[in-house]
C-alpha angles and dihedrals in degrees: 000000000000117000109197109184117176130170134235103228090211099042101033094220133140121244118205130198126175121184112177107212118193104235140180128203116199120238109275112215107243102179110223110257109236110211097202102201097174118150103194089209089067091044094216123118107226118186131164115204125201160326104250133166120264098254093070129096133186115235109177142332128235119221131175105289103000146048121228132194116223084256092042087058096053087044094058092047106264117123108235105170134167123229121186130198128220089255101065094261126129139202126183120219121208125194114188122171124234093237089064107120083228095067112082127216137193131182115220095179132000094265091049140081123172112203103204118184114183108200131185117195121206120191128168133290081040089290099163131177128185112200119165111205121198134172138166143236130194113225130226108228133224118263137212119211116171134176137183135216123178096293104022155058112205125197132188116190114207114212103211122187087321091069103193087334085124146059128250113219126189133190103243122186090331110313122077107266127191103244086238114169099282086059089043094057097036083063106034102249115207124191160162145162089299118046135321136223148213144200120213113180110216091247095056123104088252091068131071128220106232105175132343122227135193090265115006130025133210133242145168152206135213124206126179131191111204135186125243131243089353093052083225108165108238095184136315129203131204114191137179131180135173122250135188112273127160110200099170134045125170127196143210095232093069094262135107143177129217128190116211116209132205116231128205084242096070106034098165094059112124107214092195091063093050114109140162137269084284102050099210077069101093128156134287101220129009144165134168093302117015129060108190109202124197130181165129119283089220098054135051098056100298122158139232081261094058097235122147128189127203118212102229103165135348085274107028136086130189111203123206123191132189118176127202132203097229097191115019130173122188118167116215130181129229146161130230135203136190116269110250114190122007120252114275121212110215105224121254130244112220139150117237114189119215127199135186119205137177117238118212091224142017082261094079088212094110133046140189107253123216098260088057095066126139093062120193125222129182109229124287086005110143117263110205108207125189127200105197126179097216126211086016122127087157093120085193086071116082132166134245144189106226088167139357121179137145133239135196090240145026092270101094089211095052122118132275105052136176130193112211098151113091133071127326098297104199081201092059108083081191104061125198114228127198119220119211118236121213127183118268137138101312102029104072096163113031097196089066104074123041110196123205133175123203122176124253109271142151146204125273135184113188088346095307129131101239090191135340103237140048139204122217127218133192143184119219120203111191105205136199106240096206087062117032121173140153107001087000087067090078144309091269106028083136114037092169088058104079090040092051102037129069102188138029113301119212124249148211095247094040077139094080100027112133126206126218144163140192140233116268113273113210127210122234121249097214089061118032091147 
């Protein structure tokens, strides 16, 4: 509409025209405004975007490398929501996380992460808007802490806001090393979503030897947190600590040990090629990183001072000193009483083992083995017999025959029997001697082993061979030779007691009496009389 007013000078009156034109205005381009309302601690984007007529919908949004749908957004976990105002106007809110794989970050320095989300907004009629929101976050770093006792070094690694975005590097045997799983078990890593730990002991490849004391020595350990990709460093912790260490001992009995130690300051020393003063002293046990020296304090080059050095290096000497007190007085008092009873032994329980065995000659320097019995003997040919205690050097013990007799069969209390084993009986036409035994390479104790012959013979009932063979028992009593008593007293202290018995008698030391038997014996065919 057009209003044209105009005024007659004479008359003073007001003149009106309107004229009503049909008119049309073009569209005039008004960018939507973007609130970013975004807090970085609560790592969620938050815009608003507005205000638009009524008349406007959103349709989709365009990221980086997609295109979502409003209900694809929600889907996917963002918030897009629409909020309308009493006079017809809109605006659209978006919510979008910083963990979304959309949202791009960069890191311009270690204590900084910047959060960027490009947007494009399509409405309809081809309404389109391009915003690109960013925002930072300062980061809370890993930490190291670490701690000693008298064995070990202990570490805990604190993850901070990078959670395991980083690399944990360690100084092992003397070049940096990733802590991969065979470092980890090697020292017991411990972890959870919060941190994780490990325990070096100061012996182990990860610590350095820094400098070596009488008594301790110092080491240390170097941990390092790096950034990846970027190979920022996070922290890093070196730390030393002294443990108990004894390098030196010297004894009373004029010998003494000495344990060489590798330091970081001369890497390329070779502990296996250290020796003493007197270099064909060399240790007694090394590795890459120990010589153990061990010694006598009169040999090696040591002097009257007892001083000992260890060549460590072409210019290096390792002193060790021992003193001795050479006269030395020192009173004590003490108060005597009279004894009053003698000290008393209690007697010991062992077991002594006793064999009989059957020499091939009168020499006793060979014997029938197990595997020879049966032996064959022609009639009335000697048979040398040998008691010997066995695993026995005690010279109070001695051995001796209580009783010797033959059976028919292997059961020592079997009939017939026949006693052959006393003194010399005139009655007897098959006498029992008795061999000496002397000391020589393989008696050691004679004492030990009695020897007696008896000549081949066999039982008869009304002149008839009962059985061609025979079996000889003994009983074997081991004395005491500082009391002997009874049968200890000697081989023949009864020499009616074989001509009047006719089976074992029973002795004072019955407590120590062995039993043994030999092999069968079997007569020869070619030869019964």
């Amino acid at each position: 509409m057009l209003e044209l007013l105009w005024r007659a000078e004479n008359t003073q009156a007001d003149t009106r025209y309107k004229v009503l034109f049909p008119i049309t205005t073009p569209l005039m381009p008004r960018p939507p405004h973007v609130i970013d309302s975004t807090v970085p601690e609560q790592r969620v984007f938050d815009i608003l975007l507005g205000t638009f007529l009524h008349d406007v919908e959103l349709m989709n949004i365009t990221f980086t490398t997609r295109v979502l749908t409003v209900a694809e957004c929600n889907a996917r976990g963002f918030d897009v929501q629409e909020h309308h105002f009493a006079n017809g106007s809109k605006t659209f809110s978006l919510r979008v996380p910083f963990s979304d794989e959309l949202v791009l970050k960069q890191n311009p320095d270690p204590l900084t992460t910047v959060y960027f989300l490009p947007l494009v907004f399509a409405p309809i009629q081809c309404f389109r808007s391009t915003f690109s929101l960013a925002t930072f976050s300062v980061s809370v770093l890993p930490t190291i802490t670490g701690s000693c006792d008298q064995e070990n070094f202990y570490f805990s690694v604190k993850y901070g806001s990078k959670q395991d975005n980083f690399q944990t590097m360690m100084l092992h045997a003397g070049s940096w090393r990733e802590l991969d799983t065979e470092l980890a078990k090697l020292y017991s890593l411990t972890g959870n979503g919060t941190h994780f730990s490990i325990v070096v002991p100061f012996t182990a490849p990860a610590a350095a030897f820094e400098l070596v004391h009488f008594k301790s020595i110092r080491a240390r350990v170097d941990l390092l947190l790096l950034e990846m990709p970027n190979m920022w460093q996070l922290d890093d912790l070196s730390l030393a600590c002294y443990f108990p260490l004894t390098t030196t001992e010297c004894y009373s009995n004029g010998t003494a040990t000495a344990l060489a130690v590798k330091v970081e300051s001369v890497s390329n020393l070779n502990p296996e090629y250290l020796t003493l003063r007197d270099q064909s002293c060399k240790p007694a046990f090394s590795n890459d990183r120990f010589a153990f020296f061990s010694f006598k304090l009169n040999s090696c080059g040591t002097t009257r001072t007892v001083r000992v050095s260890v060549r460590m290096h072409a210019t290096m000497l390792h002193t060790v000193s021992c003193y001795y007190l050479l006269n030395h007085t020192k009173t004590m008092a003490f108060r005597a009483s009279p004894r009053r009873t003698d000290p008393v032994a209690d007697p010991g329980v062992g077991h002594l083992v006793v064999q009989i065995r059957l020499s091939q000659d009168s020499s006793y320097a060979l014997f029938y083995q197990n595997e020879d019995y049966p032996v064959e003997k022609y009639l009335r040919q000697p048979l040398y017999f040998e008691v010997e205690l066995m695993q026995s050097t005690d010279p109070q013990i001695e051995v001796v025959l209580e009783n010797c007799w033959a059976t028919l069969h292997k059961d020592r209390t079997s009939l017939p029997t026949c006693f052959f084993l006393g003194c010399e009986n005139l009655d007897d036409l098959y006498l029992t001697v008795f061999h000496p035994v002397v000391a020589d390479t393989r008696v050691q104790v004679p004492a030990h082993i009695k020897r007696f012959s008896i000549n081949m013979f066999t039982f008869t009932k009304d002149d008839a061979v009962l059985k061609e063979q025979i079996f000889v028992h003994c009983d074997a009593v081991l004395c005491d030779t500082t009391k002997p008593d009874g049968i200890c007293s000697g081989q023949c202290a009864n020499a009616l007691r074989y001509a009047n018995s006719l089976r074992p008698t029973a002795t004072d030391a019955s407590q120590y009496k062995k039993q043994i038997s030999s092999g069968p014996v079997l007569l020869s065919d070619s030869h019964l009389f």
